[in-house]
N, CA, C and O atoms as a GROMACS GRO file, in nm:
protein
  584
    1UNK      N    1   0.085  -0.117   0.000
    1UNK     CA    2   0.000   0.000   0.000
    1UNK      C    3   0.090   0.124   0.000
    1UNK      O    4   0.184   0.131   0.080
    2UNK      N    5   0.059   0.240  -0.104
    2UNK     CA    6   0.152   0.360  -0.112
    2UNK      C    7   0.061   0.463  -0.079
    2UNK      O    8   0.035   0.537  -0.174
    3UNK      N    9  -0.003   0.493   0.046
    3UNK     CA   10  -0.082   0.624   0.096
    3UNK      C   11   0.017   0.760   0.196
    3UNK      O   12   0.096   0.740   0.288
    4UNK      N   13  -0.007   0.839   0.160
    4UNK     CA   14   0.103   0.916   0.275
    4UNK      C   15  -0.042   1.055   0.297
    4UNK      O   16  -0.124   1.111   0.225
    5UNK      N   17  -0.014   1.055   0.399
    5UNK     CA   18  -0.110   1.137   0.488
    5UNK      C   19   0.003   1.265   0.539
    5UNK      O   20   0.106   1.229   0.596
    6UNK      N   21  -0.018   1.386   0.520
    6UNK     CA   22   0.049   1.497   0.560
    6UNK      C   23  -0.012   1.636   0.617
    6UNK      O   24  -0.076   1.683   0.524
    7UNK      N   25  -0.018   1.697   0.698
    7UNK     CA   26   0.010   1.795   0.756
    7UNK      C   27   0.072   1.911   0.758
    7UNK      O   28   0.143   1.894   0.858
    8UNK      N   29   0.101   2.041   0.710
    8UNK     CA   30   0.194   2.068   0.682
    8UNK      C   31   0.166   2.220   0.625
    8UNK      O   32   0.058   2.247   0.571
    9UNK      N   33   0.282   2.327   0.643
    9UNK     CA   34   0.283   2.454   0.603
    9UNK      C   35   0.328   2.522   0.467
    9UNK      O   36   0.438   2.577   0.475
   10UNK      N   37   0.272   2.528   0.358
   10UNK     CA   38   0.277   2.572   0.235
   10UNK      C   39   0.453   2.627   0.264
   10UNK      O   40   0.477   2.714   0.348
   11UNK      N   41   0.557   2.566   0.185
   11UNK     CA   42   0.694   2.640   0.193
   11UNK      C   43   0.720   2.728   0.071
   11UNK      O   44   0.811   2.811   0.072
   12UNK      N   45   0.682   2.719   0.019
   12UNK     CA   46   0.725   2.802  -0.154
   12UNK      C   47   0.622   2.875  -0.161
   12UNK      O   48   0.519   2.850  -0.097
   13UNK      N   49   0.636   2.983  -0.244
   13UNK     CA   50   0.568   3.010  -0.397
   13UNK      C   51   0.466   2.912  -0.418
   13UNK      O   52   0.495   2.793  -0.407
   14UNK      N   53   0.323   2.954  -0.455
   14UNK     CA   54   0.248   2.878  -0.549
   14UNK      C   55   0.266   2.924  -0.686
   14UNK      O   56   0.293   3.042  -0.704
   15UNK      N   57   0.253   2.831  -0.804
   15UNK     CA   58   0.221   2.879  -0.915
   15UNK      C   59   0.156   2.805  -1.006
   15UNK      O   60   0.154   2.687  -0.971
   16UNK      N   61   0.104   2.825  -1.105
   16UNK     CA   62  -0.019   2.726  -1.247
   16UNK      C   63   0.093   2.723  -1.348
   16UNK      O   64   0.123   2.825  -1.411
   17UNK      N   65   0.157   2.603  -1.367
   17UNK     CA   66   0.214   2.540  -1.514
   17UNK      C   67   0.074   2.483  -1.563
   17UNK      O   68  -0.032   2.461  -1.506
   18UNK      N   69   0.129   2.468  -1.720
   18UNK     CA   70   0.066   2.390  -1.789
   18UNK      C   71   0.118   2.303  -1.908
   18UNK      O   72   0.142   2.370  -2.008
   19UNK      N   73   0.136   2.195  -1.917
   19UNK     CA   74   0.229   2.109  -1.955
   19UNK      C   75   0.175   2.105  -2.108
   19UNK      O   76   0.060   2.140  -2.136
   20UNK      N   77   0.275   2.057  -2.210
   20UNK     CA   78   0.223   2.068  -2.346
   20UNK      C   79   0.143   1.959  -2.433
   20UNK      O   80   0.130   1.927  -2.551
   21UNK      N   81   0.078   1.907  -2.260
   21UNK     CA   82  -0.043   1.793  -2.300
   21UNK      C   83  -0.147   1.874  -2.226
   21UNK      O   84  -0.225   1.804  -2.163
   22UNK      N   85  -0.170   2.018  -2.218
   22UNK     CA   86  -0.240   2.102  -2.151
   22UNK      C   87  -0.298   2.063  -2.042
   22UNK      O   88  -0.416   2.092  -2.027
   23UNK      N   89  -0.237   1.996  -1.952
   23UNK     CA   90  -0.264   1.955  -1.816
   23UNK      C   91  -0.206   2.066  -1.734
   23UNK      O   92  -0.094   2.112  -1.756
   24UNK      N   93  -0.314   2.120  -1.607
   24UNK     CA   94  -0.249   2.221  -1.483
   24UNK      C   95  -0.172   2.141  -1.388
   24UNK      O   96  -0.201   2.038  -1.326
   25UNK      N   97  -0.040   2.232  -1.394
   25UNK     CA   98   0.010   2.155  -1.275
   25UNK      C   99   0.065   2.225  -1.190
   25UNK      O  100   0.102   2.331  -1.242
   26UNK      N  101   0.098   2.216  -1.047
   26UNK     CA  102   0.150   2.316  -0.928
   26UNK      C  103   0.259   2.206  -0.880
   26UNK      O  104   0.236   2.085  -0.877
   27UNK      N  105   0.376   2.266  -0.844
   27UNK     CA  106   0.453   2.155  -0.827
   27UNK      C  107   0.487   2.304  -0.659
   27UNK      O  108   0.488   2.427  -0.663
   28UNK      N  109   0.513   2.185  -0.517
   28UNK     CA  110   0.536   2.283  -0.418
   28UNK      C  111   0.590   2.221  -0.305
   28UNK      O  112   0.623   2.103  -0.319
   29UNK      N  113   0.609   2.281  -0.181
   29UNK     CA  114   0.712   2.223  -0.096
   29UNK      C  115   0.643   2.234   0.028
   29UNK      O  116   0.637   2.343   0.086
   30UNK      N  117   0.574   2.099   0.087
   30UNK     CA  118   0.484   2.173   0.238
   30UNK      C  119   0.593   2.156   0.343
   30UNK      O  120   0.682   2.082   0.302
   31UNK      N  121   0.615   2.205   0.474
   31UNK     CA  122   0.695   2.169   0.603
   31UNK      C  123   0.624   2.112   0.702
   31UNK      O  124   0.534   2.164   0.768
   32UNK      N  125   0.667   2.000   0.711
   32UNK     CA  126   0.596   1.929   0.843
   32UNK      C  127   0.658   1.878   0.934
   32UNK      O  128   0.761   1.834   0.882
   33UNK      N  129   0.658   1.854   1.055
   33UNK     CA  130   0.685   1.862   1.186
   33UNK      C  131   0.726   1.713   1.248
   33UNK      O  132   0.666   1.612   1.211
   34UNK      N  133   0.799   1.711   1.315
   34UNK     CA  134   0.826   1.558   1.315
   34UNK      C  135   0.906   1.577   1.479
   34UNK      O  136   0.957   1.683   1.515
   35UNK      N  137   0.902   1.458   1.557
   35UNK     CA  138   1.008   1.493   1.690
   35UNK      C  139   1.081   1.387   1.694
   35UNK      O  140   1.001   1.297   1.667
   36UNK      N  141   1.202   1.332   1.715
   36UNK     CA  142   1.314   1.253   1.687
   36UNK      C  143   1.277   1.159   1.839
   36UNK      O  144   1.234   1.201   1.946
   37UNK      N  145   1.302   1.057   1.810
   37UNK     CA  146   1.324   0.942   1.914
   37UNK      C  147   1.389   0.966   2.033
   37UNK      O  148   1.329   0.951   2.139
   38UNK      N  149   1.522   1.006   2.029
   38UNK     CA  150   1.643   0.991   2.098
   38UNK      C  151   1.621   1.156   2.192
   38UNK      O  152   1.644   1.141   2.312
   39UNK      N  153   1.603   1.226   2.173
   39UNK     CA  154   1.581   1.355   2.250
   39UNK      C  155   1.429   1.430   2.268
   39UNK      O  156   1.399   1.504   2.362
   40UNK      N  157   1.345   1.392   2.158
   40UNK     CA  158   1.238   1.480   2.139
   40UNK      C  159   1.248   1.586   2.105
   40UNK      O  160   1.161   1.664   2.145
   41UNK      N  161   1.348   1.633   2.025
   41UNK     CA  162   1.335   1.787   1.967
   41UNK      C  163   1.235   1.782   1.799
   41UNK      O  164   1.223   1.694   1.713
   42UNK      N  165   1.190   1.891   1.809
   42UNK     CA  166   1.145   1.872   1.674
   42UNK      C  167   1.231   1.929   1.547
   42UNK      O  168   1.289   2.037   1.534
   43UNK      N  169   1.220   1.834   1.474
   43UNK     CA  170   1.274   1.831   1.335
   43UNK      C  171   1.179   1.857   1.203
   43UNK      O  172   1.090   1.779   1.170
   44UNK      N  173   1.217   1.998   1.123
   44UNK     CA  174   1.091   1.992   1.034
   44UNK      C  175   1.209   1.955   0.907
   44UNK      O  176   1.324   1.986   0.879
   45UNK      N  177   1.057   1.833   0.833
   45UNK     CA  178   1.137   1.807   0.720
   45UNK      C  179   1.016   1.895   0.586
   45UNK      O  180   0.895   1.912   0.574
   46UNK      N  181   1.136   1.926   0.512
   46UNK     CA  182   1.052   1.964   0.364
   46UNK      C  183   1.012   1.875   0.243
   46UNK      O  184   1.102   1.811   0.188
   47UNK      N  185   0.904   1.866   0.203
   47UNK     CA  186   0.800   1.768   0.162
   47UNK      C  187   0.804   1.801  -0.046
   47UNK      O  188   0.706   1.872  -0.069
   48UNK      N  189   0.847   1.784  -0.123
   48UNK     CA  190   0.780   1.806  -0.229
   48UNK      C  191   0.692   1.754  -0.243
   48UNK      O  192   0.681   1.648  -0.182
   49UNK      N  193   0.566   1.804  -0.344
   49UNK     CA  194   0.419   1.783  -0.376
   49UNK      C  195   0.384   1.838  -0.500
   49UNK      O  196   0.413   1.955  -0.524
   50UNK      N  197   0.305   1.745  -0.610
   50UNK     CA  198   0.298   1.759  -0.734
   50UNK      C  199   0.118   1.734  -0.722
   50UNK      O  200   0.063   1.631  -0.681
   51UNK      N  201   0.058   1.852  -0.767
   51UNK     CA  202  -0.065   1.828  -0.749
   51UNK      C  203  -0.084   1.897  -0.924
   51UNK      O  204  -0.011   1.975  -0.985
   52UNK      N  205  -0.238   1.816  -0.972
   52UNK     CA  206  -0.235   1.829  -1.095
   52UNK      C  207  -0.426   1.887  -1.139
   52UNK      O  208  -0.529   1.857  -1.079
   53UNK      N  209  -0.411   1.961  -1.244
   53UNK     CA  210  -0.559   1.986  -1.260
   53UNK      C  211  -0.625   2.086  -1.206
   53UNK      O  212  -0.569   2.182  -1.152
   54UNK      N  213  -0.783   2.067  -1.221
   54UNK     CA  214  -0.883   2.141  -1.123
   54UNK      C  215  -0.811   2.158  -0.945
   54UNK      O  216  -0.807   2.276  -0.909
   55UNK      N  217  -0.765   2.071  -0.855
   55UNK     CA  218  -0.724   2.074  -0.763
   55UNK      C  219  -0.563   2.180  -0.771
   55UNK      O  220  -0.510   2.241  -0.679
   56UNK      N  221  -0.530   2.172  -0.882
   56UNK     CA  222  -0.374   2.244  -0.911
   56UNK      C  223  -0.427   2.395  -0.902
   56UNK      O  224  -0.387   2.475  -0.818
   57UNK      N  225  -0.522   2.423  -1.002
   57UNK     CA  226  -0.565   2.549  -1.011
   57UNK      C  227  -0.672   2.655  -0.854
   57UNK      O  228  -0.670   2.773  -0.818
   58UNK      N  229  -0.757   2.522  -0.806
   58UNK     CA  230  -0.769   2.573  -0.710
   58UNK      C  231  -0.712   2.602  -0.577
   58UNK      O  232  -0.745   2.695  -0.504
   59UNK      N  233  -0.630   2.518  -0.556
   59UNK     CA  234  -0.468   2.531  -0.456
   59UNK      C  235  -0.378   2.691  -0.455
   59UNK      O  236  -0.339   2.763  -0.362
   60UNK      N  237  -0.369   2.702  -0.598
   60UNK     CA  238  -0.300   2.865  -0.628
   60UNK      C  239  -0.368   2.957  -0.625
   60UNK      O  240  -0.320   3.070  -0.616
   61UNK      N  241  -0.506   2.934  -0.631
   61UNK     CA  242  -0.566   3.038  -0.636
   61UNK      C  243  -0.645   3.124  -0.491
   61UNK      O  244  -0.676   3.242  -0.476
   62UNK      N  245  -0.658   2.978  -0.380
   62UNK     CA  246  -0.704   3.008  -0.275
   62UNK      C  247  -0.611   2.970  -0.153
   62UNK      O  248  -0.659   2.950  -0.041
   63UNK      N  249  -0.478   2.963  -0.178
   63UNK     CA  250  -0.353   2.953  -0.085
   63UNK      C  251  -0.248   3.018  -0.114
   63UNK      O  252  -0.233   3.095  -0.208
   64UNK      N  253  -0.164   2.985  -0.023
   64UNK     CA  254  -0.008   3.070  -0.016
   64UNK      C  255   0.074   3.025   0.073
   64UNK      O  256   0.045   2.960   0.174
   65UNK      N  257   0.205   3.070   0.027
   65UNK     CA  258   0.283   3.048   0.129
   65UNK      C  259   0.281   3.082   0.278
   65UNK      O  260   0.249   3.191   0.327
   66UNK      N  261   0.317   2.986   0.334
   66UNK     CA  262   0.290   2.966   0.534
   66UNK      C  263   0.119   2.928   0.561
   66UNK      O  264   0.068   2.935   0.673
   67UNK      N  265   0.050   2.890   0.445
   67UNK     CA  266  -0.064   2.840   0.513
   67UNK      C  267  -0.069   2.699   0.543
   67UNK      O  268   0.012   2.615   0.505
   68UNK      N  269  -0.176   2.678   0.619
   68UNK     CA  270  -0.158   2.550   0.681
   68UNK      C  271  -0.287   2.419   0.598
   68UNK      O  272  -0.410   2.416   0.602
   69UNK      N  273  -0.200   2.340   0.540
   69UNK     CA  274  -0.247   2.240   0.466
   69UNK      C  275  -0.271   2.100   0.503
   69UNK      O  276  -0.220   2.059   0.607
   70UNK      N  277  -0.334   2.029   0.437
   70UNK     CA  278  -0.313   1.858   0.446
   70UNK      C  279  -0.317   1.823   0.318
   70UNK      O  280  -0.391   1.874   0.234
   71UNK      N  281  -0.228   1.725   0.298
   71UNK     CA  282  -0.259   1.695   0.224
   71UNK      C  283  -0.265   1.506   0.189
   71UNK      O  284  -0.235   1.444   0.291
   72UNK      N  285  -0.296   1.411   0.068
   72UNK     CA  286  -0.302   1.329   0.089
   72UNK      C  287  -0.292   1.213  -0.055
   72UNK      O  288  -0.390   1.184  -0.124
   73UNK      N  289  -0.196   1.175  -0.068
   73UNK     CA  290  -0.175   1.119  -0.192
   73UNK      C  291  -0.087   1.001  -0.204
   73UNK      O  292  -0.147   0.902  -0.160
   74UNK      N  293   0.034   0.971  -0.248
   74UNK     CA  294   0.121   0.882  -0.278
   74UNK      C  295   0.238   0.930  -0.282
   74UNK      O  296   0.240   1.053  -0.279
   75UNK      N  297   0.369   0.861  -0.288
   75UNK     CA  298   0.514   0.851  -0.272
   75UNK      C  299   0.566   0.820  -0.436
   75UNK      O  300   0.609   0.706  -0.455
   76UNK      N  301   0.565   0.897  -0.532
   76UNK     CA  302   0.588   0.861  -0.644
   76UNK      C  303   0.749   0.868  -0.653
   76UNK      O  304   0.793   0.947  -0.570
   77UNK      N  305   0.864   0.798  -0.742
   77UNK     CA  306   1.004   0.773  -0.754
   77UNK      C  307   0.992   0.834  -0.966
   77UNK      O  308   0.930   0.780  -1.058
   78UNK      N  309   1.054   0.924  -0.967
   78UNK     CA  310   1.113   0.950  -1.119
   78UNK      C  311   1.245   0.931  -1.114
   78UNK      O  312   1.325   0.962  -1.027
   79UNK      N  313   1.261   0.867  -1.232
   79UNK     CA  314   1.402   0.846  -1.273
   79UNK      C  315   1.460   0.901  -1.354
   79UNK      O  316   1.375   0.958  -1.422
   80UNK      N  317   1.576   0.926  -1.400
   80UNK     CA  318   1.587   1.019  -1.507
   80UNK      C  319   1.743   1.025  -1.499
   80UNK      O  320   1.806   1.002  -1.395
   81UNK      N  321   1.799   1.057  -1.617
   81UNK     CA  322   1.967   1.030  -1.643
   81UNK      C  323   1.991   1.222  -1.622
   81UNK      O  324   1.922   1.318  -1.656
   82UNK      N  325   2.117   1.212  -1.553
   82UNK     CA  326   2.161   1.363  -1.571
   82UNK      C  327   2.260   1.396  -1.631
   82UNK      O  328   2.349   1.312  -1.630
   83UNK      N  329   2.292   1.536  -1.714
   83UNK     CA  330   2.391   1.535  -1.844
   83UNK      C  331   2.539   1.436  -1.834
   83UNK      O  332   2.623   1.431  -1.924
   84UNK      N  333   2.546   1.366  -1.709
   84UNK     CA  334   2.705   1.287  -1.728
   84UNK      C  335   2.627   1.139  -1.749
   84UNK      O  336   2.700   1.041  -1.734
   85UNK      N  337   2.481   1.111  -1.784
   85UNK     CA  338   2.474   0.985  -1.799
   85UNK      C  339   2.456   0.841  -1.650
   85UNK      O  340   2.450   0.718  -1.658
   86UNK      N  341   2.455   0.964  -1.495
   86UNK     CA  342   2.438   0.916  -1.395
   86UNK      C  343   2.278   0.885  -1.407
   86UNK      O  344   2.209   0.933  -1.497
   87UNK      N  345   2.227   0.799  -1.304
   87UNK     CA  346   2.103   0.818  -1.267
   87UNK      C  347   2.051   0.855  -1.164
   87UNK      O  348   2.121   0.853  -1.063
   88UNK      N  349   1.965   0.884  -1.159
   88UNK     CA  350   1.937   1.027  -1.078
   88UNK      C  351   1.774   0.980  -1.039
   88UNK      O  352   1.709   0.898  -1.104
   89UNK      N  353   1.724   1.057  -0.909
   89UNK     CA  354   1.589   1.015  -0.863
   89UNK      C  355   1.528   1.116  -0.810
   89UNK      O  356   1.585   1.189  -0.729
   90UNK      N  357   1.391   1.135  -0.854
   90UNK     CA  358   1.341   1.280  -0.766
   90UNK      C  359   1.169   1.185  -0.694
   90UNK      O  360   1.068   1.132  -0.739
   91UNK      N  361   1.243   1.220  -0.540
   91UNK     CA  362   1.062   1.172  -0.483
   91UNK      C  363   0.958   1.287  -0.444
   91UNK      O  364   0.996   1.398  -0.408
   92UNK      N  365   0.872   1.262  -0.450
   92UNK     CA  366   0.763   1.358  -0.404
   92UNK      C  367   0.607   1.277  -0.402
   92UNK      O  368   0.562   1.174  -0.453
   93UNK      N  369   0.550   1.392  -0.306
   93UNK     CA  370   0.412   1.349  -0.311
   93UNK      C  371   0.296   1.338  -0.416
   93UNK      O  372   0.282   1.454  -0.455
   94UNK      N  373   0.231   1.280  -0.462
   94UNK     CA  374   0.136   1.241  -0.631
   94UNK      C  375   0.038   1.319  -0.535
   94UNK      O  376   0.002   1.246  -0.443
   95UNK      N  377  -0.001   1.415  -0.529
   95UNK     CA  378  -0.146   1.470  -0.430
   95UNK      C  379  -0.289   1.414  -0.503
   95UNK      O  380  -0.325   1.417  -0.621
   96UNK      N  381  -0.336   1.374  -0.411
   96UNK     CA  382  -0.478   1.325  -0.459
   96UNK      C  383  -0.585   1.374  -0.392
   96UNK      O  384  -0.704   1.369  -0.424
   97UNK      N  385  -0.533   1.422  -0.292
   97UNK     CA  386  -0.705   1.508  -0.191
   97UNK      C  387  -0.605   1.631  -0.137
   97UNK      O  388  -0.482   1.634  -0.128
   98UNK      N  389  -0.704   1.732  -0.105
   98UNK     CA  390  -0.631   1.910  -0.007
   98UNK      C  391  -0.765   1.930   0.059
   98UNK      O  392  -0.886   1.916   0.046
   99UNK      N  393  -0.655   1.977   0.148
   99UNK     CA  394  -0.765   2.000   0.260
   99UNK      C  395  -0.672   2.155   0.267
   99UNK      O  396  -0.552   2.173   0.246
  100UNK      N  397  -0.798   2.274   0.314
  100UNK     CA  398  -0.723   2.388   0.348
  100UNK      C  399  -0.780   2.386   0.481
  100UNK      O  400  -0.901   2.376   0.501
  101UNK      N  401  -0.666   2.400   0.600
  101UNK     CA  402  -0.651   2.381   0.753
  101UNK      C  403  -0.681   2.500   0.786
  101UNK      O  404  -0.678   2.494   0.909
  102UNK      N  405  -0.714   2.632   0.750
  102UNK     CA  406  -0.687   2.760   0.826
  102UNK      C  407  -0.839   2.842   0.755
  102UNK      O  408  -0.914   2.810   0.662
  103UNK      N  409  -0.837   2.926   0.823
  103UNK     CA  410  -0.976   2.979   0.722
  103UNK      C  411  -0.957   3.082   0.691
  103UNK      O  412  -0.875   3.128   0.771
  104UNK      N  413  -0.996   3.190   0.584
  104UNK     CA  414  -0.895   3.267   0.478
  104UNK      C  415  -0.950   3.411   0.598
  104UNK      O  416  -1.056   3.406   0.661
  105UNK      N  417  -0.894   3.477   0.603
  105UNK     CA  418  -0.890   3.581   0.679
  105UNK      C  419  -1.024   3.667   0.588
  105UNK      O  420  -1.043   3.669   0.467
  106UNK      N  421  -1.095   3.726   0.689
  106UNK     CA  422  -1.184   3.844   0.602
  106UNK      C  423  -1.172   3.932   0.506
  106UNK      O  424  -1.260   3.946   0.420
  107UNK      N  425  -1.082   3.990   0.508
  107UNK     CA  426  -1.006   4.011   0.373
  107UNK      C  427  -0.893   4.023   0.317
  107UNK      O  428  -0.818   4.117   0.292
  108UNK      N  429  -0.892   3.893   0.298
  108UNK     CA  430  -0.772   3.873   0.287
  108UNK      C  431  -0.780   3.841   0.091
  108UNK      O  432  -0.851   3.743   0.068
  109UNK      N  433  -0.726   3.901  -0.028
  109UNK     CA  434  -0.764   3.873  -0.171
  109UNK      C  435  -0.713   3.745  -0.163
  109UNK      O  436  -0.649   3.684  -0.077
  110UNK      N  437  -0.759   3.714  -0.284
  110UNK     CA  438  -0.778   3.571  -0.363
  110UNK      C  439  -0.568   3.590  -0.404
  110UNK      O  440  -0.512   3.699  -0.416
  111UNK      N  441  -0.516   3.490  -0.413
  111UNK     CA  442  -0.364   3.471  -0.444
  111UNK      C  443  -0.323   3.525  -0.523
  111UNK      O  444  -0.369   3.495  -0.633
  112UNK      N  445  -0.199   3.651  -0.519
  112UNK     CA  446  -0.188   3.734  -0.671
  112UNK      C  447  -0.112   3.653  -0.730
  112UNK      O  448  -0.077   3.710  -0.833
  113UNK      N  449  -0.066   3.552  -0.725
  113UNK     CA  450   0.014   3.468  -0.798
  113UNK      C  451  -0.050   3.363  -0.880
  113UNK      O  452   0.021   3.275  -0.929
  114UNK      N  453  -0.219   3.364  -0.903
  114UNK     CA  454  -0.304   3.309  -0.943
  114UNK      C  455  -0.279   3.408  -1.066
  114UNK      O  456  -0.257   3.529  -1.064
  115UNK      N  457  -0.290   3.308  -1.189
  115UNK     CA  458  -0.312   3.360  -1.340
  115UNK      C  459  -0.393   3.268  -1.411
  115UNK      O  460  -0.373   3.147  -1.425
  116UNK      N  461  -0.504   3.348  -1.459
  116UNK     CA  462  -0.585   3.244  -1.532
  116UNK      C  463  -0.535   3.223  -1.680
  116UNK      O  464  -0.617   3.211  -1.772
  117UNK      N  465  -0.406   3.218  -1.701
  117UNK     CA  466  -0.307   3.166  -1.775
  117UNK      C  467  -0.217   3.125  -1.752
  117UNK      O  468  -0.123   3.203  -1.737
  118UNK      N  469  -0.192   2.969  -1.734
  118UNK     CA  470  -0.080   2.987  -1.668
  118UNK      C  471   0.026   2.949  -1.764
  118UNK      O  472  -0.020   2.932  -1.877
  119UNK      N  473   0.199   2.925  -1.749
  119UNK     CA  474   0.287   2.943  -1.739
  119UNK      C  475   0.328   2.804  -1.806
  119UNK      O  476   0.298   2.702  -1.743
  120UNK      N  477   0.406   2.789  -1.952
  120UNK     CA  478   0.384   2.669  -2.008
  120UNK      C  479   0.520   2.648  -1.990
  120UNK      O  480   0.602   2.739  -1.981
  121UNK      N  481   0.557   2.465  -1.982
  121UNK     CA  482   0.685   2.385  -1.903
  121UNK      C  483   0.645   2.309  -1.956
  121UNK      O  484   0.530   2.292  -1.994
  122UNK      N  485   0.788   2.210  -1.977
  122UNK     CA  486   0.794   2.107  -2.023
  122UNK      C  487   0.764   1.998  -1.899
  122UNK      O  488   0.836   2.007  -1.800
  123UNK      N  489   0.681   1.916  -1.900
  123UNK     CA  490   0.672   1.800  -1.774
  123UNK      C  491   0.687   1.664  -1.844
  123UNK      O  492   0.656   1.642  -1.961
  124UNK      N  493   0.752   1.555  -1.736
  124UNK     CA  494   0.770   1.424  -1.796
  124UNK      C  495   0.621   1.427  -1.830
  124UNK      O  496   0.520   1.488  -1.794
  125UNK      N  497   0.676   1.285  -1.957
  125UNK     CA  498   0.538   1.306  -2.008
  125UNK      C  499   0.479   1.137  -1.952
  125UNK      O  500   0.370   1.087  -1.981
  126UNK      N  501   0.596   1.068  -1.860
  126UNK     CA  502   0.560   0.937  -1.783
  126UNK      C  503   0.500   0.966  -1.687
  126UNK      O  504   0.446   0.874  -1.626
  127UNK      N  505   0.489   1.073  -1.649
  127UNK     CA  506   0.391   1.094  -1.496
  127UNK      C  507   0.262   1.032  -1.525
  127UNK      O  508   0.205   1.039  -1.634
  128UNK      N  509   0.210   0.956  -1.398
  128UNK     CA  510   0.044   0.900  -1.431
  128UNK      C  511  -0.068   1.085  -1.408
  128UNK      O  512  -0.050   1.179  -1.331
  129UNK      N  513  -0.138   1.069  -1.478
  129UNK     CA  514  -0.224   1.167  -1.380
  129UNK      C  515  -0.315   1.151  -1.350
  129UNK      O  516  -0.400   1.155  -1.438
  130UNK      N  517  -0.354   1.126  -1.230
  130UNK     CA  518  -0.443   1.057  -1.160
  130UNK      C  519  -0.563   1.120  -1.172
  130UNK      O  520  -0.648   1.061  -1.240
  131UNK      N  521  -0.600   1.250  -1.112
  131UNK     CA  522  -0.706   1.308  -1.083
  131UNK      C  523  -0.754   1.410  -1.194
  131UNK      O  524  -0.799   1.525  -1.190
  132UNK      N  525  -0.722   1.311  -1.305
  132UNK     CA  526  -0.756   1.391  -1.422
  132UNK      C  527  -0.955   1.451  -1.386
  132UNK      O  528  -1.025   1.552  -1.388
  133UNK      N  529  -0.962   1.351  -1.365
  133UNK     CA  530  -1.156   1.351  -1.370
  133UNK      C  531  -1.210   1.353  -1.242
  133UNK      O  532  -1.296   1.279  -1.195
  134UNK      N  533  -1.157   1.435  -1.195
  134UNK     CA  534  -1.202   1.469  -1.027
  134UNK      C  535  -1.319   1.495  -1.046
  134UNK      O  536  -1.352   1.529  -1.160
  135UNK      N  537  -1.431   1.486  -0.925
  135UNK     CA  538  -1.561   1.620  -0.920
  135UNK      C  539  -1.545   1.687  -0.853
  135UNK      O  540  -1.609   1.705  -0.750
  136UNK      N  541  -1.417   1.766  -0.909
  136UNK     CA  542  -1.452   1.890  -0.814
  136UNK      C  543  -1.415   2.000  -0.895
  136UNK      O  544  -1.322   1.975  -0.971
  137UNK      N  545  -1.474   2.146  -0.901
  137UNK     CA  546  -1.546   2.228  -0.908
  137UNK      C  547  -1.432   2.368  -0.861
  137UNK      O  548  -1.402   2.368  -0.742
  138UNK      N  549  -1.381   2.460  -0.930
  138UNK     CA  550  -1.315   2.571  -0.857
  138UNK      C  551  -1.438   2.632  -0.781
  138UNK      O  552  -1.526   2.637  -0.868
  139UNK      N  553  -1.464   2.656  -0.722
  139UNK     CA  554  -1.544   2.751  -0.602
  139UNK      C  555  -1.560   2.903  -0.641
  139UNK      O  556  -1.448   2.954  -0.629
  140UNK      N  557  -1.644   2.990  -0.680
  140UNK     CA  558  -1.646   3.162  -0.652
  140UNK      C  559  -1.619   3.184  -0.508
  140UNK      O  560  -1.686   3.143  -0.413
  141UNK      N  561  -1.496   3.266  -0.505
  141UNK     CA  562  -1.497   3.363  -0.380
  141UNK      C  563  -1.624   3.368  -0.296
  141UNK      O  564  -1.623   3.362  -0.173
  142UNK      N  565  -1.758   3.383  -0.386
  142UNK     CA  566  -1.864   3.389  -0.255
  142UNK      C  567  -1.939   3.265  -0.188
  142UNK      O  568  -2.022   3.247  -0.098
  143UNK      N  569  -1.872   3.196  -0.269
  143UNK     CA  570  -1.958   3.034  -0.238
  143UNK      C  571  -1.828   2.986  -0.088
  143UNK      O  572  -1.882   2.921   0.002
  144UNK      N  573  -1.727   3.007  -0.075
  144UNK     CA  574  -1.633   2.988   0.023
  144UNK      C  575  -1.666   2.970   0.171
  144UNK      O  576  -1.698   3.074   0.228
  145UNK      N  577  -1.666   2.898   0.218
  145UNK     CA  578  -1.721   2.943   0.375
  145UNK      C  579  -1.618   2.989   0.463
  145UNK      O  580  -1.623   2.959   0.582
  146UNK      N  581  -1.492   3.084   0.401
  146UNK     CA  582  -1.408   3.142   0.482
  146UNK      C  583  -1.374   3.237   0.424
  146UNK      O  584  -1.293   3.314   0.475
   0.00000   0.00000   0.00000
């Protein structure tokens, strides 16, 4: 079973790629909290997270950096050769559900780093994408219950 359950504080920049199979994608870094065996101090480790789609677009548009997230998906492994012909591995989280932990301040605007164009990149084109056919729905600002 590959489930990973997270917790965790938006570390980066959000932003909307869109790959040249016109898929949205947000690629980002949450911090989550951890306390070590041997002393109990806490140790925060940094998380990459590849969230894709309707959920990509609504993530940037109604978050930011230092907010407080969950999130909940899989442990995906890419492989990939680097210019000397080594091989090379990048892990991160496949996001499949968000939860937003905090509730948006009264007025607080919608993310200026939200573009309803976003920003075209080359992405492997082996990535699965899971949540192509989600039901879910970007939200109007007034439909929000925060």
């Amino acid at each position: 079973m590959n489930k990973v359950w997270l917790t965790g504080r938006i570390a980066s920049n959000l932003e909307l790629y869109v790959t040249q199979s016109n898929k949205n994608l947000c690629e980002f870094t949450i911090a989550t909290n951890r306390f070590t065996t041997s002393n109990g101090e806490q140790v925060t480790d940094f998380v990459r997270c590849l969230v894709w789609n309707k959920l990509a677009e609504c993530l940037v548009k109604y978050q930011k950096k230092g907010n407080l997230i969950g999130v909940i998906g899989r442990i995906n492994v890419d492989t990939f050769q680097d210019k000397d012909g080594k091989n090379r591995y990048k892990t991160y989280v496949q996001v499949d559900e968000l939860e937003f932990l905090e509730p948006k301040k009264k007025d607080e605007p919608v993310n200026d780093n939200f573009s309803e164009t976003p920003s075209e990149i080359d992405a492997p084109k082996d990535i699965t994408y899971s949540n192509d056919d989600l039901p879910f729905e970007v939200p109007d600002d007034e439909d929000l219950p925060y």
